[in-house]
N, C-alpha and C positions, 0 to 999 in steps of 0.2 A: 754538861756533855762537851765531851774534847772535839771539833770540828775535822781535826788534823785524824782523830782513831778512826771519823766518819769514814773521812777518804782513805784512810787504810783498809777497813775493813771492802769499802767498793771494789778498790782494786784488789785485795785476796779473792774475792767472787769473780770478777772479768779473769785474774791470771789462771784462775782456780788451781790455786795454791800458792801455800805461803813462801816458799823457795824463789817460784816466778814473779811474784809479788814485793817482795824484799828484793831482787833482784834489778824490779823495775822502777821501786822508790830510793833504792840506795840505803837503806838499811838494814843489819843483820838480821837475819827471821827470827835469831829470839825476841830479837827488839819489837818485830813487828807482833809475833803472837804475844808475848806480853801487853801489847798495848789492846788489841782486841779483846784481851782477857778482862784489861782495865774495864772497855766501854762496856764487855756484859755486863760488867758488876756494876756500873754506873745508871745501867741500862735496867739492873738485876733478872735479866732472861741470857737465856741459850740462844744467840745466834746461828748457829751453826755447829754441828758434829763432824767432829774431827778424830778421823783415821791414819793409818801411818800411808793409806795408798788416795782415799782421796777427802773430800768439806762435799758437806752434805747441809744446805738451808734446812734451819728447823722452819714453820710456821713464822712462825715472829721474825727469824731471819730474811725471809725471804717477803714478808710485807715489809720490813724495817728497809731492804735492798730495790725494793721498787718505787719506795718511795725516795728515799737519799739519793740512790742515783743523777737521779737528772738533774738534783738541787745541788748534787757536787759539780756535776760535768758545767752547770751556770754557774758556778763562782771560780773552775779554773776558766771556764772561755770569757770571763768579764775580767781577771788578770788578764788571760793572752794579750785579749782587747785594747788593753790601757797600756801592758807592758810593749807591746809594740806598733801602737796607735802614736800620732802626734798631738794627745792633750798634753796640755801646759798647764800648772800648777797655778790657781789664781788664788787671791786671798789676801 
């Protein structure tokens, strides 16, 4: 499982949608639904149903999004952390 599709697919559910979402990660939205595409098939379920007006969590999406959430939002706030904290490299 690609870490990077995880937090894609987070922020497609926070933007709710993948225009706002591609928008907010800097990547083209095919880029970004291709990659969602990747993690179902990785995942092998439906995360979500997808219309041209809005994403709709299936089941599995929507335990798969309550759970990852928070385990994304602790791995960017332990960057922020460190990227603008004063640890020092020891070793």
């Amino acid at each position: 499982m690609d870490l990077n599709e995880v937090r894609m697919f987070v922020q497609v559910i926070r933007a709710g949608s993948f225009a706002e979402a591609a928008r907010r990660l800097g990547v083209p939205p095919n880029t970004l639904s291709r990659r969602i595409r990747q993690l179902e098939s990785g995942l092998d379920t439906r995360l979500m149903q997808r219309s041209t007006r809005k994403l709709t969590l299936t089941p599995a999406g929507n335990a798969f999004f309550e759970r990852c959430a928070p385990a994304v939002d602790g791995v960017l706030d332990a960057g922020k952390a460190l990227a603008g904290g004063s640890h020092t490299a020891a070793g």
